[in-house]
C-alpha positions in Angstrom: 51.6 -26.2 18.8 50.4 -22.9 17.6 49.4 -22.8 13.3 52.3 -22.2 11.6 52.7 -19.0 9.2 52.0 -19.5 5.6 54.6 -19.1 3.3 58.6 -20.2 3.9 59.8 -17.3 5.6 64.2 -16.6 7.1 63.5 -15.5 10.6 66.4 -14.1 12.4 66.6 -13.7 16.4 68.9 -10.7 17.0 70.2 -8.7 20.0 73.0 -8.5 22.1 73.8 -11.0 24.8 71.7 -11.6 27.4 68.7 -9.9 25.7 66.4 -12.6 25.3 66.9 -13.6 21.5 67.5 -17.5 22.2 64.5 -17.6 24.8 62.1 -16.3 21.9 63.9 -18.6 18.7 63.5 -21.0 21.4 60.0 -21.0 21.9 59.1 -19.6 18.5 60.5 -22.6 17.1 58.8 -25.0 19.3 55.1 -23.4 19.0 55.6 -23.1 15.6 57.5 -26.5 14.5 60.1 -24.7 12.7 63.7 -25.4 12.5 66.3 -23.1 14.7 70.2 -22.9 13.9 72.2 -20.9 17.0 75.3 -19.7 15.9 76.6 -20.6 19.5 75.9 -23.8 19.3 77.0 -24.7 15.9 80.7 -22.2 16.7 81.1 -24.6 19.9 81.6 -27.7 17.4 84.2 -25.4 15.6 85.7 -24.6 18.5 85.9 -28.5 20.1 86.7 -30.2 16.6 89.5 -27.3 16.4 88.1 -26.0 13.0 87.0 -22.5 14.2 88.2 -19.8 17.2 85.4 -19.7 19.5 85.8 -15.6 18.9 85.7 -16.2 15.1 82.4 -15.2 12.5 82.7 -19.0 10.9 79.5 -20.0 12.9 77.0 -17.3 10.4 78.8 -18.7 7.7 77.9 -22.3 8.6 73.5 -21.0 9.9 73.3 -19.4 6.9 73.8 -22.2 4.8 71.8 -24.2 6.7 69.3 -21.6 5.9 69.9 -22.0 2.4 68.7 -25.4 2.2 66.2 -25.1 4.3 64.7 -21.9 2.1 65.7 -24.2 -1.2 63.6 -27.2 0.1 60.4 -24.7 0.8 60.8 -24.7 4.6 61.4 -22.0 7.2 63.8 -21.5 9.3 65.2 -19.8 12.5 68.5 -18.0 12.8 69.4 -17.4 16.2 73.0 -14.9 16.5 73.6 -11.4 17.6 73.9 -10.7 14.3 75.9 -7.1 15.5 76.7 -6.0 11.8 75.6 -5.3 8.4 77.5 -7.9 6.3 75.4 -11.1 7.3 72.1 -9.4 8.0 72.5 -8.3 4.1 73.6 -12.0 3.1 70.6 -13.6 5.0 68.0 -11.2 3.5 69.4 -11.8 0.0 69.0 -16.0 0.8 65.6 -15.1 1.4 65.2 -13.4 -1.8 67.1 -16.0 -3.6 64.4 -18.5 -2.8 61.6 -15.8 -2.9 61.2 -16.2 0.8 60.0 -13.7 2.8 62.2 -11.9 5.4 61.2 -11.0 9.4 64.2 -9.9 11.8 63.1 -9.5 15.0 65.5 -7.4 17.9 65.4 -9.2 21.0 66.9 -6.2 24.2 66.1 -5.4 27.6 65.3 -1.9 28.5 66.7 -2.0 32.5 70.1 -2.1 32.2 70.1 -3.8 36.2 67.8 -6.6 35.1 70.0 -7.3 31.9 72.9 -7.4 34.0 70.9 -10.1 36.9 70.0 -12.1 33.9 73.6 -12.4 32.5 74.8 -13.5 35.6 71.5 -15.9 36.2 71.0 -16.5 32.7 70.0 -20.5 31.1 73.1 -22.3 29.3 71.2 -23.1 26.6 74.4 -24.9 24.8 76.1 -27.4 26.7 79.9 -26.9 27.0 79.9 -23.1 26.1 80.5 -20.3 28.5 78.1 -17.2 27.8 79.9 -14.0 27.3 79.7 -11.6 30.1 78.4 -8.2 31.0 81.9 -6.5 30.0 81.6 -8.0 26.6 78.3 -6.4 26.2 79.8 -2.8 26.8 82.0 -3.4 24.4 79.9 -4.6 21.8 78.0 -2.0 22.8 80.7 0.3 20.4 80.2 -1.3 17.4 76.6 -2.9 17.2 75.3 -1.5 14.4 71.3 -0.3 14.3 68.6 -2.4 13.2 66.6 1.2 12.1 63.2 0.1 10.3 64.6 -3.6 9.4 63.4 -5.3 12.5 60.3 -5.8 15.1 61.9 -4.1 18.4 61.1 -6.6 21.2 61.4 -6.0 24.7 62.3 -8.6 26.9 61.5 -7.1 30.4 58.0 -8.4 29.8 57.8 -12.2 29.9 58.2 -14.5 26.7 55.0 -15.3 27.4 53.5 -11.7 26.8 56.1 -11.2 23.4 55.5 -14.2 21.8 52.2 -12.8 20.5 53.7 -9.7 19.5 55.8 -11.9 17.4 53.4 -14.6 16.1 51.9 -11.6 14.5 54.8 -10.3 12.9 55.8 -13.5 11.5 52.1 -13.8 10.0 52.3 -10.6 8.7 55.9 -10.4 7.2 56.9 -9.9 3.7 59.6 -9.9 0.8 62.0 -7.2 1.7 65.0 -6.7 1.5 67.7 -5.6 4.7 68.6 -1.9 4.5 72.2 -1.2 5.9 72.7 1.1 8.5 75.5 3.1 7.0 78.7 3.1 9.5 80.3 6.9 9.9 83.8 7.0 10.4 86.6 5.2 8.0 86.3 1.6 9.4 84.7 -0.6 7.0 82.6 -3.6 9.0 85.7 -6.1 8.3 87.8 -3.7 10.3 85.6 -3.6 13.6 
């Protein structure tokens, strides 16, 4: 296990499917000994217990609670969701300053759109029971993802977890208090509408 960062710090895994954000929480949460919630895995219960649509946003609500307690009780902790809009990126950086935690977002993509669409076919059901969304659901999210702009480390999974998880280690040891600046949407839709 690699030293763990400093301070308690809300670390969020983002990206859209298939672009490597659950390998890296993965591994960052093993190396590091720090919790990880996956909003998959926690919007499968929903869905099997009948509480939740599988399509439905209920699973952030439920990860960023858990981060709550976790930042109330002076621990870290690992967010792993697409996290494709404004709305809970800004509730999870204001947990963080609620408990004076500091803040690191880091977007998980794959620069070859061929390879990103071999690994969503090949990819690694981390969640038992739950069927990974599919290369058409990316396109489509492609339209409304919203931009991570200067709020995130960009990290590219065509080179191995292996190779990023430096890249990252260093981030997290350098992150700080910030706060998440909205991308600001054009058009009339507000992010509830999308």
């Amino acid at each position: 296990m690699t030293e763990p960062i400093a301070e308690p710090t809300l670390i969020l895994f983002a990206g859209m499917p298939g672009g490597g954000k659950t390998t890296m929480a993965r591994m960052t949460s093993r190396r590091l000994g720090i919790p990880a919630f996956a909003k998959d895995r926690v919007q499968r219960v929903l869905r099997d217990h009948h509480l939740a649509e599988a399509s439905s946003g209920d699973g952030y609500y439920i990860i960023l609670d858990l981060a709550d307690e976790q930042l109330g009780l002076g621990l870290s902790c690992i967010l792993d969701a697409t996290f494709p809009l404004d709305h809970f990126r800004t509730v999870a950086s204001e947990i963080a300053a609620r408990h004076k935690a500091r803040f690191a977002t880091i977007y998980c993509y794959c620069s070859d759109d061929e390879e990103w669409k071999r690994r969503m076919r090949d990819r690694v059901m981390y969640v038992p029971g739950w069927k990974p969304v599919g290369w058409e659901d990316v396109l489509r999210m492609r339209e409304y993802y919203q931009p991570w702009n200067d709020n995130a480390l960009f990290v590219d999974s065509i080179r191995s977890p292996d190779e990023n998880f430096p890249i990252v280690l260093d981030y997290l040891r350098n992150a700080t208090h910030r706060a998440y600046v909205p991308h600001q949407p054009t058009g009339d839709k507000q992010w509830w509408e999308w």
